[in-house]
Biotite code that builds the C-alpha atoms (Angstrom):
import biotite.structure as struc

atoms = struc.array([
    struc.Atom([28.361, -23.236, 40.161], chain_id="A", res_id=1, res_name="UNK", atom_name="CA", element="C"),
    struc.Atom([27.600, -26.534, 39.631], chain_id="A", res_id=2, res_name="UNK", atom_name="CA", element="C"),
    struc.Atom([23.996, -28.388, 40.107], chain_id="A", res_id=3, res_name="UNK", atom_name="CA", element="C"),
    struc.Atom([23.717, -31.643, 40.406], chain_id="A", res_id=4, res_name="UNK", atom_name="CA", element="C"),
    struc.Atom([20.506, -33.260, 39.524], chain_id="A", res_id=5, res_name="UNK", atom_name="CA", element="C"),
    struc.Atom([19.864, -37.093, 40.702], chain_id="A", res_id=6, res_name="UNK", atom_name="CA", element="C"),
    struc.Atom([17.000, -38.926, 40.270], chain_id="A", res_id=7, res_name="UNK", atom_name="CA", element="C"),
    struc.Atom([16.483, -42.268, 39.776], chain_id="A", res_id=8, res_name="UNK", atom_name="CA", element="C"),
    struc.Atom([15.056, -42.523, 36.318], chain_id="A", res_id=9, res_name="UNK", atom_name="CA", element="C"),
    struc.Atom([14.427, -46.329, 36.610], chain_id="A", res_id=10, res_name="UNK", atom_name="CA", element="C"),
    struc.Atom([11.357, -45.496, 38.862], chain_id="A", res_id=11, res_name="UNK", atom_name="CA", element="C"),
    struc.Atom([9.812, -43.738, 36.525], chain_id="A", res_id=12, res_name="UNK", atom_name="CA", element="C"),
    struc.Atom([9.913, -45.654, 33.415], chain_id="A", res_id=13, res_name="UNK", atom_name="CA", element="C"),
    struc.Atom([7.320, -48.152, 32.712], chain_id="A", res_id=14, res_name="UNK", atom_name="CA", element="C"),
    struc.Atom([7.031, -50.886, 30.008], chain_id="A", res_id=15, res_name="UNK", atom_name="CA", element="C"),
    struc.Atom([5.414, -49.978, 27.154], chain_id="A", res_id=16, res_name="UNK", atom_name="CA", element="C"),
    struc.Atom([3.492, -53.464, 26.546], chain_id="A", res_id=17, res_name="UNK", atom_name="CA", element="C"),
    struc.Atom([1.911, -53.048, 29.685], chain_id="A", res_id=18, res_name="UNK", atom_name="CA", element="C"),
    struc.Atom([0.555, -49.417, 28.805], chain_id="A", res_id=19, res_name="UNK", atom_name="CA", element="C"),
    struc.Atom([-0.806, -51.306, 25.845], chain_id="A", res_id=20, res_name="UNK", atom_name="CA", element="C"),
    struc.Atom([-2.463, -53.950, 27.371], chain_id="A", res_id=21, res_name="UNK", atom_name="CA", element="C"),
    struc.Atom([-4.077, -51.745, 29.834], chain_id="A", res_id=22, res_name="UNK", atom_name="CA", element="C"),
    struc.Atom([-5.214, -49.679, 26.956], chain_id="A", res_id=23, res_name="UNK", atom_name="CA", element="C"),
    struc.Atom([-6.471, -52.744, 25.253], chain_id="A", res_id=24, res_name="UNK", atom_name="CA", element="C"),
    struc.Atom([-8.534, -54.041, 27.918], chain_id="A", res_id=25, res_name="UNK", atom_name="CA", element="C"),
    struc.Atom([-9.976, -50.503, 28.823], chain_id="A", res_id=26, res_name="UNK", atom_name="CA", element="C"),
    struc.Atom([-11.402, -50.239, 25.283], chain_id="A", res_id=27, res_name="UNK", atom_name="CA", element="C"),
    struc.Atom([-12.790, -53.820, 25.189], chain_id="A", res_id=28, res_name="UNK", atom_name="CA", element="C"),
    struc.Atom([-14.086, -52.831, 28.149], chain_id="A", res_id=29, res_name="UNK", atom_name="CA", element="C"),
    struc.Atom([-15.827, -50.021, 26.648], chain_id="A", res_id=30, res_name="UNK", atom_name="CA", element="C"),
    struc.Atom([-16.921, -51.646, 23.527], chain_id="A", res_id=31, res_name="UNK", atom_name="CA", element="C"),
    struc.Atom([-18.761, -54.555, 25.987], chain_id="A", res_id=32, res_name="UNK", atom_name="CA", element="C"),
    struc.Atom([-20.738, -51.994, 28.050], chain_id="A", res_id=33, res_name="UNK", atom_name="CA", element="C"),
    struc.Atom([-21.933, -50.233, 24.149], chain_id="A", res_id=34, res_name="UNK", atom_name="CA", element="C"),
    struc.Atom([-22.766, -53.714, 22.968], chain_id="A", res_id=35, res_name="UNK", atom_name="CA", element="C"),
    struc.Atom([-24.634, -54.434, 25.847], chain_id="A", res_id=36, res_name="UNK", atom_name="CA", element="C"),
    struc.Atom([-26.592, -51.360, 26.054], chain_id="A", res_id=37, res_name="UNK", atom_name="CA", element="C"),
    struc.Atom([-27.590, -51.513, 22.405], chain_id="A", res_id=38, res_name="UNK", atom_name="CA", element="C"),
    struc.Atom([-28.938, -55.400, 23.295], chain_id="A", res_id=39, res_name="UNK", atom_name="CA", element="C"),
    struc.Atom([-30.768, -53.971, 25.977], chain_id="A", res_id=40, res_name="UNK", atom_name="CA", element="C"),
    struc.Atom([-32.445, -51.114, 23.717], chain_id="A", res_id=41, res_name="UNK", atom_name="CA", element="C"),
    struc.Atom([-33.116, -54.056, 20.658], chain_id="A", res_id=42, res_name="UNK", atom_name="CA", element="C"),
    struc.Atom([-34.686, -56.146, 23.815], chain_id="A", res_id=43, res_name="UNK", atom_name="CA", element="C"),
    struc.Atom([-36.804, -52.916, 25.447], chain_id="A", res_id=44, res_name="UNK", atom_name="CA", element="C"),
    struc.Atom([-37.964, -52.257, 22.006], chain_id="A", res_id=45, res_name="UNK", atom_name="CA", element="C"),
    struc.Atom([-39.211, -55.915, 21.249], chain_id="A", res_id=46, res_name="UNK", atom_name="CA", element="C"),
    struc.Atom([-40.824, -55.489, 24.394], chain_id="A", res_id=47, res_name="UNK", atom_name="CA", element="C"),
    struc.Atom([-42.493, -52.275, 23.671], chain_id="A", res_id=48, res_name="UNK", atom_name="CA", element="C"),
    struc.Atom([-43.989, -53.715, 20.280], chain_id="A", res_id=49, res_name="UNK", atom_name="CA", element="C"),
    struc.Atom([-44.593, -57.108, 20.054], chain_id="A", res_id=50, res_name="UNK", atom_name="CA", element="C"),
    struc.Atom([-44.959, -58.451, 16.852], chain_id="A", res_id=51, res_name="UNK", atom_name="CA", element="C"),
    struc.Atom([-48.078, -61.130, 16.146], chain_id="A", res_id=52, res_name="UNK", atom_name="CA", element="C"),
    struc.Atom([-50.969, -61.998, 13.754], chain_id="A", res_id=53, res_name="UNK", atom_name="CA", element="C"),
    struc.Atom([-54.956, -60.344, 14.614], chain_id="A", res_id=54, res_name="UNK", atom_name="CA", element="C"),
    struc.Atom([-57.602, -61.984, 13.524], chain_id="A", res_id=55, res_name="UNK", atom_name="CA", element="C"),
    struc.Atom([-60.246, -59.685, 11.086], chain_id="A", res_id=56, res_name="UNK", atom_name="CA", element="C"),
    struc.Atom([-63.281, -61.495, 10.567], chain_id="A", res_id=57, res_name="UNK", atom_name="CA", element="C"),
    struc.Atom([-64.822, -61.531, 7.397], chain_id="A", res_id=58, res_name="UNK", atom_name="CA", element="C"),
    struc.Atom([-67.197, -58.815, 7.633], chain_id="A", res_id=59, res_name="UNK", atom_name="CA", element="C"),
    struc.Atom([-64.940, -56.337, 9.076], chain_id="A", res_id=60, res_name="UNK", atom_name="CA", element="C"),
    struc.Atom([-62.622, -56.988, 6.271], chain_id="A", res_id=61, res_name="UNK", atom_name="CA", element="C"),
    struc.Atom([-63.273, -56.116, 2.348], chain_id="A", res_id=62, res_name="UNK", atom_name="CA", element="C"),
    struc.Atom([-65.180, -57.928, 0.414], chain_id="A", res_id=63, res_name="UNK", atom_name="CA", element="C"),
    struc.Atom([-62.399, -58.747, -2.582], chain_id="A", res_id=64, res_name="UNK", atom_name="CA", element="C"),
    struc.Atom([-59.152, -59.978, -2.292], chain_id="A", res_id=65, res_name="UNK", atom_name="CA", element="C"),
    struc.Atom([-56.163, -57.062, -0.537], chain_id="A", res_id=66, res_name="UNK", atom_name="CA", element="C"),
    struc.Atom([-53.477, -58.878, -2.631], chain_id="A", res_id=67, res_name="UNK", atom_name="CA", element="C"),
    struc.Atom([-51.865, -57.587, -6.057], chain_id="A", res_id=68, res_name="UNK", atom_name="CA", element="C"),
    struc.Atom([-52.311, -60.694, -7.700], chain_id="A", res_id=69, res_name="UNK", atom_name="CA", element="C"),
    struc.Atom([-55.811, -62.468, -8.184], chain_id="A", res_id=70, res_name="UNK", atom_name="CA", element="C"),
    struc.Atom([-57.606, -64.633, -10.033], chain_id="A", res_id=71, res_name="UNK", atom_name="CA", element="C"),
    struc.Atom([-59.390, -63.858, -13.254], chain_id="A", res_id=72, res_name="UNK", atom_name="CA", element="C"),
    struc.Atom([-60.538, -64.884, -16.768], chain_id="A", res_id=73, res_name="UNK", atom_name="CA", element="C"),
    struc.Atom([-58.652, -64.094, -19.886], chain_id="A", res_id=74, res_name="UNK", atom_name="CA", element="C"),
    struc.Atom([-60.194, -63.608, -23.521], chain_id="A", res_id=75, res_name="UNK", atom_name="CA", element="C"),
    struc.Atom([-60.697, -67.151, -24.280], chain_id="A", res_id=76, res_name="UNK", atom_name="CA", element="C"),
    struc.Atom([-62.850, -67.532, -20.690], chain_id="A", res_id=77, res_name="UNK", atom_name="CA", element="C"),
    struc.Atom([-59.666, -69.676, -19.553], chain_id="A", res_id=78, res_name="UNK", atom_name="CA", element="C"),
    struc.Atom([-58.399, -68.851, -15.546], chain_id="A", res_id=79, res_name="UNK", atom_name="CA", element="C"),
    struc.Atom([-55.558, -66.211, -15.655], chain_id="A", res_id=80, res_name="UNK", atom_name="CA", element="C"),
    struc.Atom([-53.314, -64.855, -12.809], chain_id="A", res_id=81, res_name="UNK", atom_name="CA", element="C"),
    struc.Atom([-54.188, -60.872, -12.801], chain_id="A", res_id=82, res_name="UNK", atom_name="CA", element="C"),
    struc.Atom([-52.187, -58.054, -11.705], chain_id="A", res_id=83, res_name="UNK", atom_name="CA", element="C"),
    struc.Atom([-53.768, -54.990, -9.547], chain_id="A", res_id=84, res_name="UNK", atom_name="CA", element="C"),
    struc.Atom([-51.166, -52.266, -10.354], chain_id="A", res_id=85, res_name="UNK", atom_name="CA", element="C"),
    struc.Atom([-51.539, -50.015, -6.897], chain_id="A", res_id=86, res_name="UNK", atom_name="CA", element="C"),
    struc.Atom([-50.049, -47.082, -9.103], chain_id="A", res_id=87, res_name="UNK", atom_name="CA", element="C"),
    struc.Atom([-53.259, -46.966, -10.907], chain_id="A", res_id=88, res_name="UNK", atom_name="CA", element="C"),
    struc.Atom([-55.183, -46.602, -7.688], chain_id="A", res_id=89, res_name="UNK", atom_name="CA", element="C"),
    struc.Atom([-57.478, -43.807, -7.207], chain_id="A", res_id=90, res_name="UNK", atom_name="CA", element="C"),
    struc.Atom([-56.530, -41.513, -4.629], chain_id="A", res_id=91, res_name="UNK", atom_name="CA", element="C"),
    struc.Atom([-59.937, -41.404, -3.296], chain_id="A", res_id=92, res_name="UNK", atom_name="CA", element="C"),
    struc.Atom([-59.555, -44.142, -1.025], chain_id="A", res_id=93, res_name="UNK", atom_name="CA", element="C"),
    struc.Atom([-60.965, -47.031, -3.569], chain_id="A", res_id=94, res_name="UNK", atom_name="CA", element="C"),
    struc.Atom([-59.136, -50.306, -3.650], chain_id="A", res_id=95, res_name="UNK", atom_name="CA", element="C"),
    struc.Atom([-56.820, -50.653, -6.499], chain_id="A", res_id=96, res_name="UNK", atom_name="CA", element="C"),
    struc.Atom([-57.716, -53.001, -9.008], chain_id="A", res_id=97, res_name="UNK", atom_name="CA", element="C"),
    struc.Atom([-59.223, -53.276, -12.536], chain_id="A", res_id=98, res_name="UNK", atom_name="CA", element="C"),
    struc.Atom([-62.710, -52.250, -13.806], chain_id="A", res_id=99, res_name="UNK", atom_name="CA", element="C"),
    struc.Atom([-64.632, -54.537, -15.370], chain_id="A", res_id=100, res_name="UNK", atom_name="CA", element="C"),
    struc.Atom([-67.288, -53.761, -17.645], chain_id="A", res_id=101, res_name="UNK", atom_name="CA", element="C"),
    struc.Atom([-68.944, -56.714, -19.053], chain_id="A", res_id=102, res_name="UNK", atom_name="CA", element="C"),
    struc.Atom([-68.804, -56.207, -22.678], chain_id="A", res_id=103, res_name="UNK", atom_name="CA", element="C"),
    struc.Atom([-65.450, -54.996, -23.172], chain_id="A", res_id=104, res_name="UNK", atom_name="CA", element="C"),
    struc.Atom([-62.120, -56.331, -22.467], chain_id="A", res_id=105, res_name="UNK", atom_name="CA", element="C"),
    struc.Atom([-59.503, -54.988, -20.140], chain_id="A", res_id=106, res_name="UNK", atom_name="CA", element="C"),
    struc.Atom([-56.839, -52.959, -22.257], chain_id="A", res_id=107, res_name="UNK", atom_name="CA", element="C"),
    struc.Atom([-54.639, -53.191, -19.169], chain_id="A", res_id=108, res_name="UNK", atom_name="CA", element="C"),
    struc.Atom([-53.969, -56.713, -20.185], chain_id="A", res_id=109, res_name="UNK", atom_name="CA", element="C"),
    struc.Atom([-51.531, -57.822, -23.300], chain_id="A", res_id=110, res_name="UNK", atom_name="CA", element="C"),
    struc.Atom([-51.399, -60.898, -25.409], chain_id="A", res_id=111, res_name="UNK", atom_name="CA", element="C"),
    struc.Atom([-48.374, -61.906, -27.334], chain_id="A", res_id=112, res_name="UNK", atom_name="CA", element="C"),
    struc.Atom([-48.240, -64.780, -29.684], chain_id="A", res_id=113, res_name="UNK", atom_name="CA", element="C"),
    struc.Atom([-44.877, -66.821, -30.186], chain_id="A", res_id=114, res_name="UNK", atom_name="CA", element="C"),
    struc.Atom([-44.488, -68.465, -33.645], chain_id="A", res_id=115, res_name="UNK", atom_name="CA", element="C"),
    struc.Atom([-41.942, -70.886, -35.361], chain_id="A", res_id=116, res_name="UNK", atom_name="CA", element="C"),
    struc.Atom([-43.194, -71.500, -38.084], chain_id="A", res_id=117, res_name="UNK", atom_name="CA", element="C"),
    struc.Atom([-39.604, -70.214, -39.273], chain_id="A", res_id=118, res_name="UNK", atom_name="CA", element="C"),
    struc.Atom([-37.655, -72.056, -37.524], chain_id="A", res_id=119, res_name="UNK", atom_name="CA", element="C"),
    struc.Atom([-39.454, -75.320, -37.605], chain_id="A", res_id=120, res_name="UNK", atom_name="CA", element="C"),
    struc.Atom([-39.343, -75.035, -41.607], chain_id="A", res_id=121, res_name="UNK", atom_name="CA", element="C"),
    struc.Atom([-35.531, -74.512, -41.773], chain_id="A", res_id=122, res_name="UNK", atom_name="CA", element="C"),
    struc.Atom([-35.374, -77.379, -39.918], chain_id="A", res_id=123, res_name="UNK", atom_name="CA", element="C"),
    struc.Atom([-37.641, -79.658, -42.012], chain_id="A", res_id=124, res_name="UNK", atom_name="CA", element="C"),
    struc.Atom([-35.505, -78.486, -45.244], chain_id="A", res_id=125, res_name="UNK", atom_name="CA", element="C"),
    struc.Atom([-32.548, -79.529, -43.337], chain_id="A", res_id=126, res_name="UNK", atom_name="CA", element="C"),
    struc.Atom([-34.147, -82.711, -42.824], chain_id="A", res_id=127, res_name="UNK", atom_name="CA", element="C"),
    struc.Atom([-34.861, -83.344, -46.432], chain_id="A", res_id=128, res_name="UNK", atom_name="CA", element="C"),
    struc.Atom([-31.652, -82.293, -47.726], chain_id="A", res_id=129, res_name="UNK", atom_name="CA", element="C"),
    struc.Atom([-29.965, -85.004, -45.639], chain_id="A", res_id=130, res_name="UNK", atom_name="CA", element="C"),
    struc.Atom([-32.146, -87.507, -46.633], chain_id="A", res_id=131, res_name="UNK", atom_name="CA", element="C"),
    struc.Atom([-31.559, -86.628, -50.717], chain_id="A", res_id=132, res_name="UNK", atom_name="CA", element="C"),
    struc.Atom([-27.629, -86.743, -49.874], chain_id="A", res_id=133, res_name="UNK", atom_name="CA", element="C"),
    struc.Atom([-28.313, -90.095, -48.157], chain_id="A", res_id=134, res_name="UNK", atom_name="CA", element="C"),
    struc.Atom([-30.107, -91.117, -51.189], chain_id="A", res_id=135, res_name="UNK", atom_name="CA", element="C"),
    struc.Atom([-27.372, -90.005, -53.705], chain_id="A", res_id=136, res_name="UNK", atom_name="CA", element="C"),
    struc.Atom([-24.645, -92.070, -51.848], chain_id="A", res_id=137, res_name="UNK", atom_name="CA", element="C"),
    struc.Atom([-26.613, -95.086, -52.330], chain_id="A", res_id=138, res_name="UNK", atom_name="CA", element="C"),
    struc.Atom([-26.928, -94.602, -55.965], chain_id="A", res_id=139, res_name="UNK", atom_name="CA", element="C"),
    struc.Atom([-23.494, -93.593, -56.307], chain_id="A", res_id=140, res_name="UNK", atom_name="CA", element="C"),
    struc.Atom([-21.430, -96.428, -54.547], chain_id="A", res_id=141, res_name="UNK", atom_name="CA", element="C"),
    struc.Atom([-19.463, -96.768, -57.209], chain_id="A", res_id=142, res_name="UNK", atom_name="CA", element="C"),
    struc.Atom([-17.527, -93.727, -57.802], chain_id="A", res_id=143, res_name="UNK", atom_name="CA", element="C"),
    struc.Atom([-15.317, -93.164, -54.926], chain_id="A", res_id=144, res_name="UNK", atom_name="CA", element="C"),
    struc.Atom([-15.068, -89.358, -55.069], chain_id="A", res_id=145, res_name="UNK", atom_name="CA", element="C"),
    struc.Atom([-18.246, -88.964, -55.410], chain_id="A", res_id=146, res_name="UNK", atom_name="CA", element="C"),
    struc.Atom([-19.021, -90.392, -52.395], chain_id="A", res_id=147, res_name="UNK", atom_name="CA", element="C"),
    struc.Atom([-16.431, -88.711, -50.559], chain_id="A", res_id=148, res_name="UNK", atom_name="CA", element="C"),
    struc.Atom([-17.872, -85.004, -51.613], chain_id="A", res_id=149, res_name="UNK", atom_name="CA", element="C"),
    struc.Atom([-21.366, -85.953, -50.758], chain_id="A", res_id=150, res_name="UNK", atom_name="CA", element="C"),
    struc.Atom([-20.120, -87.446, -47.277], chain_id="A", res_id=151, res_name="UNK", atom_name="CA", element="C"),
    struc.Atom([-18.623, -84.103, -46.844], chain_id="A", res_id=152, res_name="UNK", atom_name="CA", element="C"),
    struc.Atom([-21.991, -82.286, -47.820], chain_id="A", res_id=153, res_name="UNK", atom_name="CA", element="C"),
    struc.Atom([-23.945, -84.891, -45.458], chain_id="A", res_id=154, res_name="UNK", atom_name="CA", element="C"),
    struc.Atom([-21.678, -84.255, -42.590], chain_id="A", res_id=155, res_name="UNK", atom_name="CA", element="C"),
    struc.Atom([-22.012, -80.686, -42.704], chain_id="A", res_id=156, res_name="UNK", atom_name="CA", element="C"),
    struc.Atom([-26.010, -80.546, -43.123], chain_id="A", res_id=157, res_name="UNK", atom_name="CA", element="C"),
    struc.Atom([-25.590, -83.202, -39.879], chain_id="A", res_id=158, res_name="UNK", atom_name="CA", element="C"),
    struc.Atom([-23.739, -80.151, -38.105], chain_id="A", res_id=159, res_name="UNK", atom_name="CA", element="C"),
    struc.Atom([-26.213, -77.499, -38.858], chain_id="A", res_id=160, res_name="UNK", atom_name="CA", element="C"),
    struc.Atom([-29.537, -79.813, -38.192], chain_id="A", res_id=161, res_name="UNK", atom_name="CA", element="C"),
    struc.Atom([-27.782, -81.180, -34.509], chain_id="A", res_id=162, res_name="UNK", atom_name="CA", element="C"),
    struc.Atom([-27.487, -77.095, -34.224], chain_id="A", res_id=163, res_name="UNK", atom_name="CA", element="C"),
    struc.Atom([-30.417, -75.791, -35.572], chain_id="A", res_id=164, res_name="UNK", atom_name="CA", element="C"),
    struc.Atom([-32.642, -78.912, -33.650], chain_id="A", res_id=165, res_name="UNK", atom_name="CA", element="C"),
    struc.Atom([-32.652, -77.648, -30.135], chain_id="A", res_id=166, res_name="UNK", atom_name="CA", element="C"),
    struc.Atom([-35.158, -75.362, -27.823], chain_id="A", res_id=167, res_name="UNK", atom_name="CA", element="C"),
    struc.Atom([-32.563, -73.032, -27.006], chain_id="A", res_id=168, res_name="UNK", atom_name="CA", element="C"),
    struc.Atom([-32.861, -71.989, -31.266], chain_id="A", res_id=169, res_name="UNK", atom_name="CA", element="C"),
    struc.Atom([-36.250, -72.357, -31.242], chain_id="A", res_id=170, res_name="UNK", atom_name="CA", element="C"),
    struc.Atom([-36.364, -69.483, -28.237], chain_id="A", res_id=171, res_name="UNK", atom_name="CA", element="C"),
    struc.Atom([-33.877, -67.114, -29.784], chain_id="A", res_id=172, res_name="UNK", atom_name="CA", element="C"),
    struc.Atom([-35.377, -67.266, -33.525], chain_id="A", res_id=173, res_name="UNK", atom_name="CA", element="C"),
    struc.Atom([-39.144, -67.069, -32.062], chain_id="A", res_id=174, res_name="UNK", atom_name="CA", element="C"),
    struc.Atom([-41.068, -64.631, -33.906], chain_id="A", res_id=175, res_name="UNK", atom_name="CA", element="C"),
    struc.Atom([-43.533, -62.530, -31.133], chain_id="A", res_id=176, res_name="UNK", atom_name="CA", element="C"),
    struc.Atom([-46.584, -60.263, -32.304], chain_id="A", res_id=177, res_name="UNK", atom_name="CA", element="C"),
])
């Protein structure tokens, strides 16, 4: 027995590149309806809560300054930039900021003190060195070697003051207490 199966197979084949193109544009599709769903939430939410300023007037607000930052005297009576820590708020509903008692100074606050002294003397030895080699070439212009060793000697005291002579080693050889 013998069964014969025809069917035309040509109907039922389809290109692959259009399957892919339709499944392309379905997702882009999909991904344009999300997109404009989550505008449409952003824009309902802006509406819900619109964001401007209120006025307070100035006796329904505090009678200091709300910031961190405000404006104060150091211990030389000189105007300083203070910080309100808000860590060292009470938790009894007081506004953060520093006590001050008239007498005494705030511990909160450091001073440090930057000194070259150091630094600036290195550089004024420096300084006088090169001058006393300048010196000693003058007075030896006669004797070639001579001159030649304390030309050497100038050049490198030249190297260390064009070194030693800037901010930048001033900063890094600072002395802080």
């Amino acid at each position: 027995m013998i069964m014969g199966i025809h069917r035309n197979h040509d109907a039922n084949k389809t290109n692959y590149m259009e399957q892919m193109k339709e499944k392309q544009a379905l997702d882009r599709a999909e991904k344009a309806k999300e997109a404009e769903k989550g505008e449409n939430e952003a824009k309902a939410a802006e509406k819900i809560s619109p964001r401007h300023d209120e006025y307070i007037s100035s006796e329904k607000s505090a009678p200091e300054p709300s910031g961190l930052y405000r404006l104060g005297e150091d211990e030389n009576g000189e105007r300083k930039i203070l910080f309100d820590d808000p860590s060292k708020a009470d938790g009894a509903g007081e506004k953060a900021g520093p006590k001050v008692n008239a007498g005494e100074p705030d511990k909160s606050e450091e001073s440090c003190t930057g000194n070259t002294d150091q630094v600036d003397q290195e550089i004024r030895k420096l300084k006088e060195k090169k001058q006393q080699l300048e010196q000693q070439i003058q007075a030896a212009s006669g004797d070639e070697e001579k001159v030649r060793e304390l030309e050497k000697k100038l050049a490198q005291v030249d190297r260390e003051l064009s070194r030693k002579d800037t901010d930048a080693y001033r900063r890094q050889h600072t002395v802080f207490s």
